[in-house]
Backbone as JSON, one array per atom type, in Angstrom:
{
  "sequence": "XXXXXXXXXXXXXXXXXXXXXXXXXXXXXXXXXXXXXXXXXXXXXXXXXXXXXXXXXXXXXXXXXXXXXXXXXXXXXXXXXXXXXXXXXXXXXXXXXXXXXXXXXXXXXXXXXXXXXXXXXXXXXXXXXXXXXXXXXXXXXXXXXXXXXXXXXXXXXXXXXXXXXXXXXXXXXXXXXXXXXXXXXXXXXXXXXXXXXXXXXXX",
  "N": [[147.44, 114.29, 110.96], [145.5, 116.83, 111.22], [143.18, 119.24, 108.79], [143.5, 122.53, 108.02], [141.43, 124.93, 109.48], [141.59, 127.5, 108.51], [141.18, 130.43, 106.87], [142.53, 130.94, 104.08], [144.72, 132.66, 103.75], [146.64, 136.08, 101.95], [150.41, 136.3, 101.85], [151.1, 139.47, 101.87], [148.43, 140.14, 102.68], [148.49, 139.2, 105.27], [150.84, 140.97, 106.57], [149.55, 143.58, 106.38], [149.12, 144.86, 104.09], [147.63, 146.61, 101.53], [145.82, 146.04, 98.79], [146.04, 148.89, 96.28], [144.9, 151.05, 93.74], [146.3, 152.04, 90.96], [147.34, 155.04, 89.83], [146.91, 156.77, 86.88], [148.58, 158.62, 86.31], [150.64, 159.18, 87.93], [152.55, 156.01, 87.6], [153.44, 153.62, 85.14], [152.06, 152.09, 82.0], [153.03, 148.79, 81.31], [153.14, 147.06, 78.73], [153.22, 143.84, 77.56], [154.5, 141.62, 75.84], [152.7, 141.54, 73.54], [151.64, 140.36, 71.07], [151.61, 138.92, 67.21], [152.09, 136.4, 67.28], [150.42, 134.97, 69.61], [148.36, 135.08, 68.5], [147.74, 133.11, 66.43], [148.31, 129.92, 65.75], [150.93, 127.6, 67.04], [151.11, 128.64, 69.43], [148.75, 129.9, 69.9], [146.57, 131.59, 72.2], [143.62, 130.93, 74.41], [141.99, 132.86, 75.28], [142.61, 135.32, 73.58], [141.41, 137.1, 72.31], [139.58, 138.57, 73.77], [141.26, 139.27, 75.74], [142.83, 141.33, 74.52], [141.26, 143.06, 74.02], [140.76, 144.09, 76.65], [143.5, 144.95, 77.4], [143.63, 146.85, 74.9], [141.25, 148.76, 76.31], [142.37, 149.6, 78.51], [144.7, 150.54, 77.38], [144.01, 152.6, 75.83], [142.98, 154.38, 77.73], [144.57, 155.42, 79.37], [146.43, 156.53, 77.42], [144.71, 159.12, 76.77], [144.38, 159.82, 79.44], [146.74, 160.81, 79.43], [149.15, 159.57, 80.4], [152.12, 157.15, 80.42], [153.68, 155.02, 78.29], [155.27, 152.02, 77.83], [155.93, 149.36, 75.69], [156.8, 145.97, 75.47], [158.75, 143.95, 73.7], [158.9, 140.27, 72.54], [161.95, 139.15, 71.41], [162.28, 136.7, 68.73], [164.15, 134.44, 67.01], [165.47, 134.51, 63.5], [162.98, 133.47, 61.61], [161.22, 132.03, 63.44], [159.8, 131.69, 66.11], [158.4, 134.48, 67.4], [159.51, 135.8, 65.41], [160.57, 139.43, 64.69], [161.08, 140.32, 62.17], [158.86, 139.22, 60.81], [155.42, 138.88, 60.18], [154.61, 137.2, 62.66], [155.9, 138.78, 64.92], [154.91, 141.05, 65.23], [153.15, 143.91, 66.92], [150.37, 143.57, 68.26], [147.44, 144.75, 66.16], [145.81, 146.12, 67.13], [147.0, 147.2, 69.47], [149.05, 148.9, 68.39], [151.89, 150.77, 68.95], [152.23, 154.44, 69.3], [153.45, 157.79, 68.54], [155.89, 158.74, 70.83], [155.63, 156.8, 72.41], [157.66, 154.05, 74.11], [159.13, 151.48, 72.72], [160.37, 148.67, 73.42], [162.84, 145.97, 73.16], [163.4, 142.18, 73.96], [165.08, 139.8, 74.93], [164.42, 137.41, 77.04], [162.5, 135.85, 79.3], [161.83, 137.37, 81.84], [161.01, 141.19, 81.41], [163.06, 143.18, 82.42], [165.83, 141.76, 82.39], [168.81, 141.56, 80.4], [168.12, 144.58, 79.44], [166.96, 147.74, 78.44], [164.85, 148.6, 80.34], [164.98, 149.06, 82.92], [166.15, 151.68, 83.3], [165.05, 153.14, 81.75], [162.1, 153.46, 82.81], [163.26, 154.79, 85.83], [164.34, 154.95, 88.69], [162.18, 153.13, 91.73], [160.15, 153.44, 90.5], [156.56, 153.12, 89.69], [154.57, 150.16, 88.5], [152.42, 148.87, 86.12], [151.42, 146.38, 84.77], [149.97, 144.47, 81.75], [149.58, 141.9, 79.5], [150.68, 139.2, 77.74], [152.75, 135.9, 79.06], [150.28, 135.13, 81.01], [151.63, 132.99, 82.95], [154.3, 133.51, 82.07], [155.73, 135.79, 80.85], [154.66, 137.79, 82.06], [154.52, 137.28, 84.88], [157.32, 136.69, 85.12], [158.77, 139.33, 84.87], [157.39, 140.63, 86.98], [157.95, 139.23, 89.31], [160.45, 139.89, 89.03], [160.53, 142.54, 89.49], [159.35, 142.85, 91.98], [161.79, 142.75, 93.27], [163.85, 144.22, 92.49], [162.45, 147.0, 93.18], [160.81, 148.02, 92.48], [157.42, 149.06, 92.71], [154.51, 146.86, 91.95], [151.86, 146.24, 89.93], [149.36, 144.02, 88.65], [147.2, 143.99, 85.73], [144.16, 141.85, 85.76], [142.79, 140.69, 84.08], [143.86, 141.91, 81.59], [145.57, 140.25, 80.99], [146.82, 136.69, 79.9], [146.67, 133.47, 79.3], [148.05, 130.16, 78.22], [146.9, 126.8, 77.34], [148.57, 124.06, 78.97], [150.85, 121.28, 79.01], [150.09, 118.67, 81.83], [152.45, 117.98, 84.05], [153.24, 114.61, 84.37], [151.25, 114.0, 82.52], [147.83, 114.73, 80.77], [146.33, 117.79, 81.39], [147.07, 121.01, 82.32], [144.44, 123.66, 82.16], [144.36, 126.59, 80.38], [142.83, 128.74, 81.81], [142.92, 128.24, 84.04], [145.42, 127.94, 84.97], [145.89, 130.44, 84.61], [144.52, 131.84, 86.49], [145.92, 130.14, 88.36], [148.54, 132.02, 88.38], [148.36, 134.27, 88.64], [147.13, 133.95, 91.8], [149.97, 133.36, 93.03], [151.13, 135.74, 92.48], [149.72, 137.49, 93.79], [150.33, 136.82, 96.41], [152.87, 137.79, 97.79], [154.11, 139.32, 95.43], [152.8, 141.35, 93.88], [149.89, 143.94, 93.49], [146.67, 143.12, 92.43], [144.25, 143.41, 89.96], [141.32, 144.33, 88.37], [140.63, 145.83, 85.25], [138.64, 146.91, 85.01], [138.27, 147.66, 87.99], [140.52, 149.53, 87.44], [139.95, 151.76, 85.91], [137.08, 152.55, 87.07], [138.98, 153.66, 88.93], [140.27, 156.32, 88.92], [141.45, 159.06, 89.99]],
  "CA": [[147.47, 115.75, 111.01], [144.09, 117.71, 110.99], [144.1, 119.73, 107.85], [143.79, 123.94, 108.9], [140.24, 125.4, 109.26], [141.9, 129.04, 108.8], [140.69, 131.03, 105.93], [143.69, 131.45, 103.03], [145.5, 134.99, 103.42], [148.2, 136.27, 101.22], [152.16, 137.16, 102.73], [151.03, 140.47, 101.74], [147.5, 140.83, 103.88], [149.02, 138.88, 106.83], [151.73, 142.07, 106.54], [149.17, 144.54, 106.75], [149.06, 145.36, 102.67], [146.09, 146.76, 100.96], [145.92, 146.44, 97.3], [145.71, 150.18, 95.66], [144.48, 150.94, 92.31], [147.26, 152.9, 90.22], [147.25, 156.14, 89.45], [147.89, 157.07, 85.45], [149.48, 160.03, 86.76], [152.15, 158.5, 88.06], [152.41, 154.86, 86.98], [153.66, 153.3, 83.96], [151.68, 151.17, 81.89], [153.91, 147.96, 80.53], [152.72, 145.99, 77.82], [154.55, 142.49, 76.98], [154.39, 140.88, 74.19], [151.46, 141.93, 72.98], [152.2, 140.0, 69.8], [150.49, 138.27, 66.36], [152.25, 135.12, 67.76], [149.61, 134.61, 70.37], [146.6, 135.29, 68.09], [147.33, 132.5, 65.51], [149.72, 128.83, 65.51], [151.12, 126.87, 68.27], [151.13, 128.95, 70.88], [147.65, 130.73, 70.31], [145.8, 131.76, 73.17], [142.46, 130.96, 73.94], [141.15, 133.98, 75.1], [143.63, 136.34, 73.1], [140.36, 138.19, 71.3], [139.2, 139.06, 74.74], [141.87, 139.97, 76.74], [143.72, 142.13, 73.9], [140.25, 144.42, 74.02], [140.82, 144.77, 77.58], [144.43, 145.67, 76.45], [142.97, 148.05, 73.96], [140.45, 149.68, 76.55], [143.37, 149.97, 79.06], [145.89, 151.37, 76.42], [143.26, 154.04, 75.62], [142.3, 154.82, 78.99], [146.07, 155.84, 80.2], [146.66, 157.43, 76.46], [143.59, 159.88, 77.33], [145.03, 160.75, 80.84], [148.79, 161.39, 79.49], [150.08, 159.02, 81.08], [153.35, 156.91, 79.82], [152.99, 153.69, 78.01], [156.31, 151.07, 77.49], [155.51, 148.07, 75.1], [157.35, 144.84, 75.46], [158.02, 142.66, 72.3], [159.94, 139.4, 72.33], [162.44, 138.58, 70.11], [163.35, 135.85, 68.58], [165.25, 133.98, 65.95], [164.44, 134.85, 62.23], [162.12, 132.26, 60.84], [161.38, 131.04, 64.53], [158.81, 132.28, 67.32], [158.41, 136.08, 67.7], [160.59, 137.01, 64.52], [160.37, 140.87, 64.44], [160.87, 140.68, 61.0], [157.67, 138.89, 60.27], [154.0, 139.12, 61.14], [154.16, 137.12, 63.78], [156.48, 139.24, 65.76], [154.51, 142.1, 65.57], [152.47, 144.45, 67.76], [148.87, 143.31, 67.37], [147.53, 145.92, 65.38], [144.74, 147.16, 67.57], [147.57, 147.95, 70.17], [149.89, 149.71, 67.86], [152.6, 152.09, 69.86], [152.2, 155.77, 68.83], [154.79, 158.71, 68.65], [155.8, 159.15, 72.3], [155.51, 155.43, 73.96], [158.69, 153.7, 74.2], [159.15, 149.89, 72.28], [162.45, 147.9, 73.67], [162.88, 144.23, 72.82], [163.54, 141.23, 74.64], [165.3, 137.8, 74.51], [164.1, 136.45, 78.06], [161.0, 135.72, 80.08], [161.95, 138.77, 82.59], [161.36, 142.1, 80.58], [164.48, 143.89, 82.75], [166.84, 141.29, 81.99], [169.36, 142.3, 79.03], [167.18, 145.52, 78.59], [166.87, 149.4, 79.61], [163.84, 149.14, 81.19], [165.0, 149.6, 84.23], [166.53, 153.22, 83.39], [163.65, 153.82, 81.31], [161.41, 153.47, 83.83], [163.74, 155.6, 87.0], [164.39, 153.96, 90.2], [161.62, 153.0, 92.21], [158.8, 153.85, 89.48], [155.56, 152.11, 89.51], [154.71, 149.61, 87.26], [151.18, 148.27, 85.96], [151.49, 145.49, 84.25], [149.36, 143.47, 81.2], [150.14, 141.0, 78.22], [151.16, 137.8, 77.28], [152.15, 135.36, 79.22], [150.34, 135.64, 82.85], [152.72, 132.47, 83.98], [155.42, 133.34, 81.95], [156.82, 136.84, 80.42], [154.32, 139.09, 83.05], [154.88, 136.98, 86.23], [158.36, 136.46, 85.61], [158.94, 140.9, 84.68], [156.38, 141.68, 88.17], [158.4, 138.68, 90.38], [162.04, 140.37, 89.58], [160.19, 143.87, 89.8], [160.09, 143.36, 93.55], [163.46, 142.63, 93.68], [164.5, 145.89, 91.79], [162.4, 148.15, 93.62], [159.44, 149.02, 91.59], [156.2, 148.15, 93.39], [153.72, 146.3, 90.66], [150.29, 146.03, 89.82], [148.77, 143.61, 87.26], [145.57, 144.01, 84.92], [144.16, 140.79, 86.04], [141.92, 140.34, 82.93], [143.91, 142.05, 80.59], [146.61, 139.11, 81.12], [146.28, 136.07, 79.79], [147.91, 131.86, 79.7], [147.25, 129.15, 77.43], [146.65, 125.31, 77.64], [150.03, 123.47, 79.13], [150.71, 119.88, 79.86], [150.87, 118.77, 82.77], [154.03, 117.07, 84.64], [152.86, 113.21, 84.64], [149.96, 113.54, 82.17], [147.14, 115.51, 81.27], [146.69, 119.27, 80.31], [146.54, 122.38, 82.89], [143.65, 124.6, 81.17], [144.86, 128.37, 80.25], [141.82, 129.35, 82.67], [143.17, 127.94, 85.84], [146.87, 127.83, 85.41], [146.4, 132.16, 84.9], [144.03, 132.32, 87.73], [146.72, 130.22, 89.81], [149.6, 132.06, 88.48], [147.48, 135.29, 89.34], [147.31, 134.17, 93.1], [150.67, 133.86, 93.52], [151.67, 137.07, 92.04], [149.1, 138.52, 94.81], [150.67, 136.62, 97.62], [153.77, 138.78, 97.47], [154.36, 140.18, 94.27], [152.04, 142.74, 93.4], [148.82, 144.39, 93.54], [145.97, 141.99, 91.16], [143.16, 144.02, 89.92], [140.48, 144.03, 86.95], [140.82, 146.66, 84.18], [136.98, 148.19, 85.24], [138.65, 148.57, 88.87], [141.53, 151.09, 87.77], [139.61, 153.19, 85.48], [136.42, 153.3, 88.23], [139.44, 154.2, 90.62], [141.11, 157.46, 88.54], [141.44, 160.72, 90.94]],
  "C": [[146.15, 116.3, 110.47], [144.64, 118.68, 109.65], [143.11, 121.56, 108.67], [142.19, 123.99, 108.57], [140.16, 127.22, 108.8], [141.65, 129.41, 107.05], [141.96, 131.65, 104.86], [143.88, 132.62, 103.42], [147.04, 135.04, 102.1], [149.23, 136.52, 102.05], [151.59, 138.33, 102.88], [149.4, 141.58, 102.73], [147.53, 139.96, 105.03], [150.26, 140.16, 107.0], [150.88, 143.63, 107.02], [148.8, 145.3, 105.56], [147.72, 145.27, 101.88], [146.44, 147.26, 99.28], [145.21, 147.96, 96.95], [145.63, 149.86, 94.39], [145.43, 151.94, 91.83], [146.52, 153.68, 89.71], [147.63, 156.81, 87.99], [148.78, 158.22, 85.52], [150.88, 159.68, 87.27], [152.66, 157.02, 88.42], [152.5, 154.49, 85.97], [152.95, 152.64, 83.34], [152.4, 150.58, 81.08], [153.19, 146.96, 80.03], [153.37, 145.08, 77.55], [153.76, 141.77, 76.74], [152.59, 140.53, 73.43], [151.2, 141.56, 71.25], [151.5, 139.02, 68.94], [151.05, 137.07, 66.76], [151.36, 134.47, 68.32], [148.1, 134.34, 69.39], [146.54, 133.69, 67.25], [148.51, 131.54, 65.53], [149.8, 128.37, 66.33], [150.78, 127.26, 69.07], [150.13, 129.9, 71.22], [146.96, 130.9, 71.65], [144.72, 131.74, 73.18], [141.71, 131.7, 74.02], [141.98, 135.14, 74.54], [142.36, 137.54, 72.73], [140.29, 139.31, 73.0], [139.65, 139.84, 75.29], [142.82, 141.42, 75.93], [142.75, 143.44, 73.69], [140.17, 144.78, 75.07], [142.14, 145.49, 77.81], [144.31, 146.62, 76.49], [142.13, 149.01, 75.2], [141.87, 150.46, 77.9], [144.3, 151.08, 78.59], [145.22, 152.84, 76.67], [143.13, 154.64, 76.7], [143.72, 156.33, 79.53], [146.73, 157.01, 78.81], [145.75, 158.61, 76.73], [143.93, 160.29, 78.73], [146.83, 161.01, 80.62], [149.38, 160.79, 80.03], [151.48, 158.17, 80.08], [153.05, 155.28, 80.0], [154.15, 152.85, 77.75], [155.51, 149.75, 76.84], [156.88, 147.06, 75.0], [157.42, 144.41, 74.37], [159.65, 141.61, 72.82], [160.48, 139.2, 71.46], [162.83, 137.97, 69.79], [164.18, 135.47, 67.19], [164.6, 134.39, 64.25], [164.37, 133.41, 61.84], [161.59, 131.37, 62.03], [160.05, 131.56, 65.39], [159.15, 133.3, 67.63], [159.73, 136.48, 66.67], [159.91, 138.31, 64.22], [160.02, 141.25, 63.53], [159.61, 139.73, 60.36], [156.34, 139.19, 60.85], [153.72, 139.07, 62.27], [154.84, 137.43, 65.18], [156.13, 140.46, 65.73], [153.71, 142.51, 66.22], [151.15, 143.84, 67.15], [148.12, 144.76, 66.77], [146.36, 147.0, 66.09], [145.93, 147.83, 68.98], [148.81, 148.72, 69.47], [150.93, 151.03, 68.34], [151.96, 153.06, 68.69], [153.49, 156.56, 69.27], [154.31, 158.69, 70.52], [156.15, 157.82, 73.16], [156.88, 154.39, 73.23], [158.62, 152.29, 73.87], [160.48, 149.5, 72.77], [161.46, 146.34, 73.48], [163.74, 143.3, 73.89], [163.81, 140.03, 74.62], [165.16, 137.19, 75.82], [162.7, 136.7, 78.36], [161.28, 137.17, 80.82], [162.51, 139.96, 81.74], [162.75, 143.06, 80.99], [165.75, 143.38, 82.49], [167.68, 141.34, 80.45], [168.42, 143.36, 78.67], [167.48, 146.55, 79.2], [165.71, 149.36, 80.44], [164.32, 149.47, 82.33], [165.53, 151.59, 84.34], [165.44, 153.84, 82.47], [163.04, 154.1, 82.38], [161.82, 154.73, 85.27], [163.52, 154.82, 87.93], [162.52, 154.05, 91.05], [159.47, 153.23, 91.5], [157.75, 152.72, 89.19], [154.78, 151.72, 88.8], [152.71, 149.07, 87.33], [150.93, 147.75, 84.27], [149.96, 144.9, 83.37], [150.09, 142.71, 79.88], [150.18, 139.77, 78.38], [152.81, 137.25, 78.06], [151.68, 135.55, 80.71], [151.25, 135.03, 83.6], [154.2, 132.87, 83.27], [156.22, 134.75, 81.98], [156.38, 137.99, 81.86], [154.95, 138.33, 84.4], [156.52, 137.03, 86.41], [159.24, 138.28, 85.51], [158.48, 140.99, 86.26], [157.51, 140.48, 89.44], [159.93, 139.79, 90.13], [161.41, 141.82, 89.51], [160.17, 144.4, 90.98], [161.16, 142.86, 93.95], [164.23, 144.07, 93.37], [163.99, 146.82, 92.12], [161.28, 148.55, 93.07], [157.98, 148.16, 91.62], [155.28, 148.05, 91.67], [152.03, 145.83, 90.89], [149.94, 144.88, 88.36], [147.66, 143.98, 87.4], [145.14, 142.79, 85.34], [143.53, 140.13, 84.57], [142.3, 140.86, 82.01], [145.54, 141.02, 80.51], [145.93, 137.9, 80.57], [147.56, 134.73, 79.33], [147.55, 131.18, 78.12], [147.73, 127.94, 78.13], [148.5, 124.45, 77.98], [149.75, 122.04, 79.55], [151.52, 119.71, 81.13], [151.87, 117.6, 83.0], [152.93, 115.44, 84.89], [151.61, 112.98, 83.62], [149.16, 114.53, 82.02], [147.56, 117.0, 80.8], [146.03, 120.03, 81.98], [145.47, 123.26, 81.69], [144.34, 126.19, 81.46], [144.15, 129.0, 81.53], [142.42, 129.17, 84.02], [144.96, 128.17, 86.1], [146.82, 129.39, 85.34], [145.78, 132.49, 85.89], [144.99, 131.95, 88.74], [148.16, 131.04, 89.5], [149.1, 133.56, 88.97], [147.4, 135.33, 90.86], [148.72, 133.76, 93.45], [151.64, 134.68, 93.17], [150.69, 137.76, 93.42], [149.62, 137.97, 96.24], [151.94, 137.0, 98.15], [154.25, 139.56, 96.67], [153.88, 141.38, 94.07], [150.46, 142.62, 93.98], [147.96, 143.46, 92.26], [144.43, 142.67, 91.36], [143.06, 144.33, 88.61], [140.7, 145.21, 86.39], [139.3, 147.49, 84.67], [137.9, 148.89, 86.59], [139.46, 149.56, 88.86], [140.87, 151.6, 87.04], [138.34, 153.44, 86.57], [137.57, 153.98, 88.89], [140.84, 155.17, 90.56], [140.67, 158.52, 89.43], [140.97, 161.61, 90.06]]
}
């Protein structure tokens, strides 16, 4: 079997679908798990510094146009990974909610499952996604997002993975397993675009 000479497409631009840049005007921005877990211990991230200042320039961006901000936090067991009641279940401190932006908590990978977001949010309300993890808490929130109705955008760069082993051996690097979990969030899921392209691409 010859292997294809045809140039990769996504589901979504064999359909006819042109990634748009969200609007803070009417677009949510959802933060998950934006948390001191990631910065420091097992499950640090390696670019956490980085991506939590594209975060930060994001946050600000959408705070400065009025728009409406939801933060994610996971929760877990006390004395365990993401306890609430300790440090390392808290907001990192440069993204700190403010009066006005809505915190709910979370005991799964998909932020709608056991949660209000979905009536937070209002039917069909569009989402633009960053945080922690790109393969795990965001992809698995933005995959059941088009199931529920609420078209999705990720930050591409204000997302971010870390180092996993792989199946038989061997380590996936953070770098490649969020770039591939990144293309297939764009091959049906959502819209996948850099933190410069939505603020260049405010009305």
């Amino acid at each position: 079997m010859s292997e294809s000479s045809q140039t990769p497409q996504t589901l979504l631009s064999l359909a006819g679908f042109k990634a748009s840049i969200p609007q803070f005007s009417d677009t949510v921005l959802v933060i998950i798990d934006a948390q001191n877990e990631y910065v420091s211990g097992p499950i640090q991230l390696p670019d956490v510094v980085s991506t939590t200042a594209k975060i930060k320039t994001l946050l600000t961006a959408v705070r400065e146009a009025k728009g409406k901000v939801i933060h994610i936090v996971h929760s877990g067991a006390a004395g365990s990974l993401f306890d609430l009641n300790d440090y390392r279940g808290q907001i990192i401190d440069d993204l700190t909610p403010i009066d006005g932006e809505t915190v709910l908590d979370k005991n799964k990978p998909n932020a709608f499952a056991d949660t209000t977001l979905a009536d937070t949010l209002g039917a069909g309300q569009a989402i633009l996604v960053a945080g922690f993890m790109t393969h795990m808490c965001v992809s698995s929130t933005v995959r059941a997002a088009l199931d529920l109705g609420y078209p999705a955008t990720v930050a591409a760069d204000a997302c971010a993975s870390r180092d996993l082993p792989k199946v038989g051996g061997g380590v996936i690097s953070a770098k490649n397993l969020h770039e591939a979990e990144l293309a297939g969030l764009a091959d049906r899921f959502a819209s996948i675009v850099s933190v410069k392209q939505i603020l260049e691409g405010q009305n």
